[in-house]
Biopython code that builds the backbone (N, CA, C, O; Angstrom):
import numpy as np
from Bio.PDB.StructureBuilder import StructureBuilder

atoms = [
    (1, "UNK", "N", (-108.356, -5.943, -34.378)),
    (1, "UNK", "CA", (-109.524, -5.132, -34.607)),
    (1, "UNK", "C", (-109.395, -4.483, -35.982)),
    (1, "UNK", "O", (-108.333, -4.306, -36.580)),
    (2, "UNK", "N", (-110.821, -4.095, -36.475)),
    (2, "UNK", "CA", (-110.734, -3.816, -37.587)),
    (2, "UNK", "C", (-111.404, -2.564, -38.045)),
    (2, "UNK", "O", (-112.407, -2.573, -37.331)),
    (3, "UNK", "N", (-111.488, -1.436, -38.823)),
    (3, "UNK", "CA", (-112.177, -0.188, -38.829)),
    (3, "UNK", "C", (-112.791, -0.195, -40.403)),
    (3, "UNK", "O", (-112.085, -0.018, -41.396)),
    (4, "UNK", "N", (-114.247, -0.433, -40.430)),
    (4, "UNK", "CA", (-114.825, -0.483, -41.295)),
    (4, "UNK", "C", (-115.887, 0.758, -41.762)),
    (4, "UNK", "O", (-116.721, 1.302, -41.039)),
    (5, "UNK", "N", (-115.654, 0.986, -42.927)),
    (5, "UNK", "CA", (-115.808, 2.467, -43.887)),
    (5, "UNK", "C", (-116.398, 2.405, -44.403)),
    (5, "UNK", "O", (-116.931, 1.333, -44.117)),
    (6, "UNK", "N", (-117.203, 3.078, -45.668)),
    (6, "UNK", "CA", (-117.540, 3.618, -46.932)),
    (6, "UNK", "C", (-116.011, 3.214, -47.948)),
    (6, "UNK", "O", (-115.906, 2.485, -48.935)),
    (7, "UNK", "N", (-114.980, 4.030, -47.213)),
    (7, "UNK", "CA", (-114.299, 3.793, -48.067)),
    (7, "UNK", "C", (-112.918, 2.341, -48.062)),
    (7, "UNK", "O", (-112.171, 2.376, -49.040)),
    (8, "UNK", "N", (-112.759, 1.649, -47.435)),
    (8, "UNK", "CA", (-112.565, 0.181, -46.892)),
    (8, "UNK", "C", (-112.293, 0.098, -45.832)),
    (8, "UNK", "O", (-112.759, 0.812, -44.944)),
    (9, "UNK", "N", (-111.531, -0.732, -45.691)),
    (9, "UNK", "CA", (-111.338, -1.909, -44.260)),
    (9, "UNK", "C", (-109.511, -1.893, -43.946)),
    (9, "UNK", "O", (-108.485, -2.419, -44.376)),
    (10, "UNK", "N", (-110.038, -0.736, -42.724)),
    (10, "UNK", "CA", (-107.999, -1.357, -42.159)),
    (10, "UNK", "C", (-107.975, -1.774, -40.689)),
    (10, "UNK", "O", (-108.817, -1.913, -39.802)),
    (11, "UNK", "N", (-106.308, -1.949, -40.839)),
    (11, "UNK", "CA", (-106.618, -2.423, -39.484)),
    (11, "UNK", "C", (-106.144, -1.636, -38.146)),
    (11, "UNK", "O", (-105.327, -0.763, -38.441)),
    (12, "UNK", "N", (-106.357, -1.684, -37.104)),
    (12, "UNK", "CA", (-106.327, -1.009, -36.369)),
    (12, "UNK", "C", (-106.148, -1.417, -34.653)),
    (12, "UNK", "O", (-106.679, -2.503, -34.418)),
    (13, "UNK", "N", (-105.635, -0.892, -33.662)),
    (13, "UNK", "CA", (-105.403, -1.384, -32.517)),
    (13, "UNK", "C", (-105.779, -0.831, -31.315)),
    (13, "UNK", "O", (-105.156, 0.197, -31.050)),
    (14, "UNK", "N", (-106.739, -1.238, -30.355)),
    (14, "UNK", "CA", (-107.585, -0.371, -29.169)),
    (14, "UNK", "C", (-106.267, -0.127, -28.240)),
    (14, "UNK", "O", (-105.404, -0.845, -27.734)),
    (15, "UNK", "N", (-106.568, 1.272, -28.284)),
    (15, "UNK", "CA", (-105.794, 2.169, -26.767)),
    (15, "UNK", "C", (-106.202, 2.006, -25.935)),
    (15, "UNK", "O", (-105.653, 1.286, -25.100)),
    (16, "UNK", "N", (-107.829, 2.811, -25.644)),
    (16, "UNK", "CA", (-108.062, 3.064, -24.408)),
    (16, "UNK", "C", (-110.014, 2.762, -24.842)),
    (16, "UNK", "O", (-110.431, 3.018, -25.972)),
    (17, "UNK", "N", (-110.606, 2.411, -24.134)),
    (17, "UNK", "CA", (-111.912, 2.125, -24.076)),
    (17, "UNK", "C", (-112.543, 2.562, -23.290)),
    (17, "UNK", "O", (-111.947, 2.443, -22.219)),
    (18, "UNK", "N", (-113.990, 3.304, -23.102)),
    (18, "UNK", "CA", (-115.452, 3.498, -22.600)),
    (18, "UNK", "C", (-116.531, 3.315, -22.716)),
    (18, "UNK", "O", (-116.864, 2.578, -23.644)),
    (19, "UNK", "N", (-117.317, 3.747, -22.061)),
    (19, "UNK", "CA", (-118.929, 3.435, -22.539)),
    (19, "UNK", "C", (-119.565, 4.347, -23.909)),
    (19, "UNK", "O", (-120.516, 4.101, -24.651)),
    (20, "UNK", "N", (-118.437, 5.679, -23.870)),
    (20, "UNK", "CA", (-118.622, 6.387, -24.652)),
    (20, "UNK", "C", (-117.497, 6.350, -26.206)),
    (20, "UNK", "O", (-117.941, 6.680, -27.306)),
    (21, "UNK", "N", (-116.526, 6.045, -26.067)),
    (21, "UNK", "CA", (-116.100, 6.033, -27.308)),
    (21, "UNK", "C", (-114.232, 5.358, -26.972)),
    (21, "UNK", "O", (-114.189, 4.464, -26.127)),
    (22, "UNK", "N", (-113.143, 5.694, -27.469)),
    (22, "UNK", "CA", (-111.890, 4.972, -27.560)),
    (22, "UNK", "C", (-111.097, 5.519, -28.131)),
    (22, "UNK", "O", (-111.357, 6.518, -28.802)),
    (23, "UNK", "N", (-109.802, 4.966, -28.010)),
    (23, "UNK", "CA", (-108.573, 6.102, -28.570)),
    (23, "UNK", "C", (-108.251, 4.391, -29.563)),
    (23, "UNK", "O", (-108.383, 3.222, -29.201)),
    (24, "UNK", "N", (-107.790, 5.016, -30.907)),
    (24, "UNK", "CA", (-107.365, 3.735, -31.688)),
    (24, "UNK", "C", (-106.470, 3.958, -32.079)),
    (24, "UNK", "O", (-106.192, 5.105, -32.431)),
    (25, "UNK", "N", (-105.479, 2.745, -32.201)),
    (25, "UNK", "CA", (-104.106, 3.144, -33.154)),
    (25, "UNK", "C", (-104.194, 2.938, -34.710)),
    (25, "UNK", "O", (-104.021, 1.852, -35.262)),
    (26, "UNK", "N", (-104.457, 4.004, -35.281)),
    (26, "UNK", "CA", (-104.360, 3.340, -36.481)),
    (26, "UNK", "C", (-103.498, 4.654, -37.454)),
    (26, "UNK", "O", (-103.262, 5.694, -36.839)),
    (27, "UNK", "N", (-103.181, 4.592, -38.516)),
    (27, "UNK", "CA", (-102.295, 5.416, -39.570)),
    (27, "UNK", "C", (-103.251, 5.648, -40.330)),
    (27, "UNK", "O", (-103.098, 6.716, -40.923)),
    (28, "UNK", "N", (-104.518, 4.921, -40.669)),
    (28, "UNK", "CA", (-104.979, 5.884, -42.195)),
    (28, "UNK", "C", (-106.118, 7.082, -41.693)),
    (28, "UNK", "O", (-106.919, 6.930, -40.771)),
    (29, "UNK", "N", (-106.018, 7.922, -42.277)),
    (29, "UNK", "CA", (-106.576, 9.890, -42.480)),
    (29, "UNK", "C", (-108.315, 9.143, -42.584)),
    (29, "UNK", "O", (-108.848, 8.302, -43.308)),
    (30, "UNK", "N", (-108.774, 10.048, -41.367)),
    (30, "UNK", "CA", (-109.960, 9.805, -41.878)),
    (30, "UNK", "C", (-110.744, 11.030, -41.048)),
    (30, "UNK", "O", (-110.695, 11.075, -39.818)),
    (31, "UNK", "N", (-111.245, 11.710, -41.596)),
    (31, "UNK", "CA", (-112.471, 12.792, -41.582)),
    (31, "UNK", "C", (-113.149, 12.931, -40.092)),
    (31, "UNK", "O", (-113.842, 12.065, -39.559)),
    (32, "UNK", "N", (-112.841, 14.056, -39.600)),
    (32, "UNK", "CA", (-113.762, 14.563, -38.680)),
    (32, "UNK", "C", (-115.789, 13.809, -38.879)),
    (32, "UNK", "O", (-116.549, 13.836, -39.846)),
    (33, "UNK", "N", (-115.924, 13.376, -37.790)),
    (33, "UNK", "CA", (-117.972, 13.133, -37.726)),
    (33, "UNK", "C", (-117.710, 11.708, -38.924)),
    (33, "UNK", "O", (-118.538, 10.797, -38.947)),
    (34, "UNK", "N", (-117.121, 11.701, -39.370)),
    (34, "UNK", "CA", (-116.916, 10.518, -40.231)),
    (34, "UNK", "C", (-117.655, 8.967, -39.836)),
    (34, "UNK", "O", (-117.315, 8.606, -38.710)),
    (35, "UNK", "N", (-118.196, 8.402, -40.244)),
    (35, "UNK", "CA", (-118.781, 7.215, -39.754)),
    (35, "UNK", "C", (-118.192, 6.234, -40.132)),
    (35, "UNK", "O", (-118.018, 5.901, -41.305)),
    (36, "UNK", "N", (-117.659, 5.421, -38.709)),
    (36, "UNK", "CA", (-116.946, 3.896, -38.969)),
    (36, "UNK", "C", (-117.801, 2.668, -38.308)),
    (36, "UNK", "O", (-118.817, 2.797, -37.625)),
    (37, "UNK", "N", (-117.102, 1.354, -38.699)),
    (37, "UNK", "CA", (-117.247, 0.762, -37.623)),
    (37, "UNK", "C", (-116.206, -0.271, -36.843)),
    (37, "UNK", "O", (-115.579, -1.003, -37.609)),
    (38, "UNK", "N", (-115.941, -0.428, -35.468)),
    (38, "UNK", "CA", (-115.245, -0.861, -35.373)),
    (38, "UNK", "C", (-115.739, -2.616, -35.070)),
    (38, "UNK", "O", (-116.715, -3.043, -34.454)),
    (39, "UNK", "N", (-114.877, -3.189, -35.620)),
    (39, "UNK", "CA", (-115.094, -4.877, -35.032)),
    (39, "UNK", "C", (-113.855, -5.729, -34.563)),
    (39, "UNK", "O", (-112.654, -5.609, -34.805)),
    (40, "UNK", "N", (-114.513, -6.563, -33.864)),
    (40, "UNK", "CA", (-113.045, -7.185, -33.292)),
    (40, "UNK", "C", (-113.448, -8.296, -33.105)),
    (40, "UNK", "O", (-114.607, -8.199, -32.702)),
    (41, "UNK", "N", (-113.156, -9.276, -33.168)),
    (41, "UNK", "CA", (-112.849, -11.018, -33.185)),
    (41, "UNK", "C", (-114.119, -11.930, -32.715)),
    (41, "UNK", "O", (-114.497, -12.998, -33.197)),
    (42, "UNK", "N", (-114.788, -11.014, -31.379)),
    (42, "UNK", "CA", (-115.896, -12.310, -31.002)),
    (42, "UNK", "C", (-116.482, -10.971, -30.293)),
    (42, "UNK", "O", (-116.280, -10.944, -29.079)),
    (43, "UNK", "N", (-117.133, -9.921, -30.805)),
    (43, "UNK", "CA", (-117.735, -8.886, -30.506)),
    (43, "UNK", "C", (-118.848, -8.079, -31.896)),
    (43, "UNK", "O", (-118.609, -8.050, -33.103)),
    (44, "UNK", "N", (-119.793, -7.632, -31.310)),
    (44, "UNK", "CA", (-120.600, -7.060, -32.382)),
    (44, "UNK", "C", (-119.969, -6.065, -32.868)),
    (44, "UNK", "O", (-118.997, -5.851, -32.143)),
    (45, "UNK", "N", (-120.018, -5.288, -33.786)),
    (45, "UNK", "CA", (-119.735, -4.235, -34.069)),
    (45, "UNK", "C", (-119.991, -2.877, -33.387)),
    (45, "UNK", "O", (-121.030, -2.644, -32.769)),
    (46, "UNK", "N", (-119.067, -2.067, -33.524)),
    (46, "UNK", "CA", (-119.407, -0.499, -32.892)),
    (46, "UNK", "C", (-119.387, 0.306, -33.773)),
    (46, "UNK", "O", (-118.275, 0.426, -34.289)),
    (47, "UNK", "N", (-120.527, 1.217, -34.364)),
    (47, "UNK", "CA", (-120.953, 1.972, -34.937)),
    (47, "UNK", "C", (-120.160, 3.163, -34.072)),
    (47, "UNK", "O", (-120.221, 3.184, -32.843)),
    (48, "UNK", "N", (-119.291, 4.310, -34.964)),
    (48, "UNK", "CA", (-118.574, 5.261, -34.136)),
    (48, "UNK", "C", (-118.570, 6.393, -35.151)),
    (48, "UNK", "O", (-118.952, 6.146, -36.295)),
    (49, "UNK", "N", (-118.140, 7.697, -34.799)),
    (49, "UNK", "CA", (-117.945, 8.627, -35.026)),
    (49, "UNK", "C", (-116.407, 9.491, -34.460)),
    (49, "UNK", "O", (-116.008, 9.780, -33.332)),
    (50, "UNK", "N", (-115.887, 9.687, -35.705)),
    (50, "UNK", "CA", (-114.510, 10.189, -35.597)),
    (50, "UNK", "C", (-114.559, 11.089, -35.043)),
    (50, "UNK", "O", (-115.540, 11.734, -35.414)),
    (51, "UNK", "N", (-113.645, 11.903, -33.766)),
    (51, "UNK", "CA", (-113.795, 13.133, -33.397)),
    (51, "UNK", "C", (-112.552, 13.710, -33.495)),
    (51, "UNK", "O", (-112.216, 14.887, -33.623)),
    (52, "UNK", "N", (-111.972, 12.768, -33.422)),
    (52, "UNK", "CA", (-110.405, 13.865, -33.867)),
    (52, "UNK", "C", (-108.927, 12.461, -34.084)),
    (52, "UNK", "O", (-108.790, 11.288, -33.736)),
    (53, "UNK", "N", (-108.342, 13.177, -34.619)),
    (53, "UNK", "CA", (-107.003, 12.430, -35.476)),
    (53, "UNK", "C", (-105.634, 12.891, -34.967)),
    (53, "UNK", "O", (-105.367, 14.019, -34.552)),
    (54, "UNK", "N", (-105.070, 12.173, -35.032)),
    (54, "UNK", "CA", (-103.325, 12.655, -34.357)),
    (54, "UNK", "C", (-102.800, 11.785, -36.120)),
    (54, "UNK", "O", (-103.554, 11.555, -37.066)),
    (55, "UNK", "N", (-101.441, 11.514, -36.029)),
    (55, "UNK", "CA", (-100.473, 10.663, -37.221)),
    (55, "UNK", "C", (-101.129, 9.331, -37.112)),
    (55, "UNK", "O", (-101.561, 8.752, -38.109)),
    (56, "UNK", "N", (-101.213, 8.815, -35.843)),
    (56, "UNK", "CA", (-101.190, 7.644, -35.526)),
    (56, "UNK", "C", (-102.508, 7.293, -34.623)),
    (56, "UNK", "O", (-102.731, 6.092, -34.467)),
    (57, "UNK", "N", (-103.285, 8.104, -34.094)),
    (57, "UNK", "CA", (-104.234, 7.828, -33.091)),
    (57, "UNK", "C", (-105.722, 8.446, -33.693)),
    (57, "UNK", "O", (-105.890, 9.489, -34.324)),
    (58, "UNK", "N", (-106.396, 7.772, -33.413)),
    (58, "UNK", "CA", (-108.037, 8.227, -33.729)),
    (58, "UNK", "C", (-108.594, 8.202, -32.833)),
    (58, "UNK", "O", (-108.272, 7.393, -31.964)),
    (59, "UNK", "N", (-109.988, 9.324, -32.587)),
    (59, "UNK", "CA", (-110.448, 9.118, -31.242)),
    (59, "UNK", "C", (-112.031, 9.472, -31.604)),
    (59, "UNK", "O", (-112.667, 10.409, -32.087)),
    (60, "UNK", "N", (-112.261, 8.206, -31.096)),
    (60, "UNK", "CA", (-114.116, 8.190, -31.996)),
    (60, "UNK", "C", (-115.113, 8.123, -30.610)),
    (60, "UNK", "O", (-114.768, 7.753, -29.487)),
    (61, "UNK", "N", (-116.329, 8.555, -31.005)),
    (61, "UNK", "CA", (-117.180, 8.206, -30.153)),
    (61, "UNK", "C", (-118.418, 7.780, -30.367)),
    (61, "UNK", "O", (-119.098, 8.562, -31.032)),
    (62, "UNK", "N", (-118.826, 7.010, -30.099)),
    (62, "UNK", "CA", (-119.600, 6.189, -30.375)),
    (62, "UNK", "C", (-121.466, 6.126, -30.539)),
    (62, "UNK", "O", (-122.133, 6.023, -29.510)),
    (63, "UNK", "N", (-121.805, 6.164, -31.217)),
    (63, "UNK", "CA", (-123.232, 6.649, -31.849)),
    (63, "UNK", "C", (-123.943, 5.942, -30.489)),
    (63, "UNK", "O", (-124.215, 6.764, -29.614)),
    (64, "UNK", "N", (-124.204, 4.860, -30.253)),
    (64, "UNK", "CA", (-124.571, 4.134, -28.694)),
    (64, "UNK", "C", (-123.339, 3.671, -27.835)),
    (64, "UNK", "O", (-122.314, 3.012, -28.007)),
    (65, "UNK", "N", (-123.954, 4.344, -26.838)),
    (65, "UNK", "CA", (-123.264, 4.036, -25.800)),
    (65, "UNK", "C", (-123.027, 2.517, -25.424)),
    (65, "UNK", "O", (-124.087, 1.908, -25.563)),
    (66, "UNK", "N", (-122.178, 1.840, -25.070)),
    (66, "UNK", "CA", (-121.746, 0.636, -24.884)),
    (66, "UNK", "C", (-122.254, 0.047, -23.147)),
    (66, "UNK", "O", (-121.815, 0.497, -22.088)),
    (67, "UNK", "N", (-123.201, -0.975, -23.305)),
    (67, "UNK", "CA", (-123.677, -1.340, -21.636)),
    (67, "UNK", "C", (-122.028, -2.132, -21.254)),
    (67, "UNK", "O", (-121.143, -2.460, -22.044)),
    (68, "UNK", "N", (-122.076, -2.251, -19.794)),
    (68, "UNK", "CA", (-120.832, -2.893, -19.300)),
    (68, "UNK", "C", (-120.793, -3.882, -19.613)),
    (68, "UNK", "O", (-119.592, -4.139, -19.537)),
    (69, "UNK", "N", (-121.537, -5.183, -20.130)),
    (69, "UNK", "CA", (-121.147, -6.424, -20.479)),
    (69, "UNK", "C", (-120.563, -5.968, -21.748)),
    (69, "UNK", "O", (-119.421, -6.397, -21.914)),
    (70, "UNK", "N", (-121.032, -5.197, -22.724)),
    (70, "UNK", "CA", (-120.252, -5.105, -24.079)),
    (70, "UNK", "C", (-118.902, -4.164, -23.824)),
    (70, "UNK", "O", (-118.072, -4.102, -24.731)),
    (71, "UNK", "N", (-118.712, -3.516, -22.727)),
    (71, "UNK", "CA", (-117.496, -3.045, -22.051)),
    (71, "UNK", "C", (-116.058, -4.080, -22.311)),
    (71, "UNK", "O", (-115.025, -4.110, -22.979)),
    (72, "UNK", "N", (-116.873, -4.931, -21.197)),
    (72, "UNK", "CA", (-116.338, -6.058, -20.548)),
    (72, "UNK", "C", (-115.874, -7.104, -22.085)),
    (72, "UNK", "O", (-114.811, -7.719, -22.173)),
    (73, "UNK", "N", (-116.563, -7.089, -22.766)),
    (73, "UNK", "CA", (-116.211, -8.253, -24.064)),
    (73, "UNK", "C", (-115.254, -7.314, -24.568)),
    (73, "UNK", "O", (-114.158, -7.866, -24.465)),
    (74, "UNK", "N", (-115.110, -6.117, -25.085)),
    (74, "UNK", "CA", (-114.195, -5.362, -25.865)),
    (74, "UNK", "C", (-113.014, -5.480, -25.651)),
    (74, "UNK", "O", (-112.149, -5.709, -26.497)),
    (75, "UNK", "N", (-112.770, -5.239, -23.740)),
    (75, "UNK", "CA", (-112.063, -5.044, -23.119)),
    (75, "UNK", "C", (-110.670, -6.265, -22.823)),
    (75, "UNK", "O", (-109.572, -6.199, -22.271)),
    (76, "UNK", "N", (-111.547, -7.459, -23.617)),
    (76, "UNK", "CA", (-111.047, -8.883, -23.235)),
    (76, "UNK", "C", (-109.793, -8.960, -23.904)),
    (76, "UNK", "O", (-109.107, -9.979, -23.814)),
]
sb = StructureBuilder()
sb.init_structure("model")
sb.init_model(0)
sb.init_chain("A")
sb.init_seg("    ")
for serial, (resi, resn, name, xyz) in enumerate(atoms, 1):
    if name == "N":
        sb.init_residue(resn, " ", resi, " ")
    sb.init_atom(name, np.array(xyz, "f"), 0.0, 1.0, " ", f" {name:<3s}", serial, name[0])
structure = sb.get_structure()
């Protein structure tokens, strides 16, 4: 998976997933309300919003809510 910016493209690894947003592993600093997006291999993109940061963990939530089939593909 991948976390796409304004300011570039890293990469990044899903923790935990919902309809509402996800815990990500990733290392680079990025801004409270901040707008990303996340993409991953054979899935549309998720338009998200940063809500809070650890060293290593990001935890965004997501501008639309995710229906269960796009659950279900993330989740794969």
């Amino acid at each position: 998976m991948t976390l796409h910016s304004k300011c570039g493209t890293y990469k990044a690894s899903l923790v935990d997933l919902s309809v509402g947003g996800a815990k990500i592993e990733s290392e680079q600093p990025l801004p409270p309300l901040y707008e990303i997006q996340l993409r991953g291999w054979a899935s549309a993109p998720i338009t998200s919003r940063v809500a809070w940061q650890t060293s290593t963990q990001i935890g965004v939530i997501f501008v639309r809510k995710l229906s269960i089939s796009e659950l279900l593909t993330w989740s794969a």
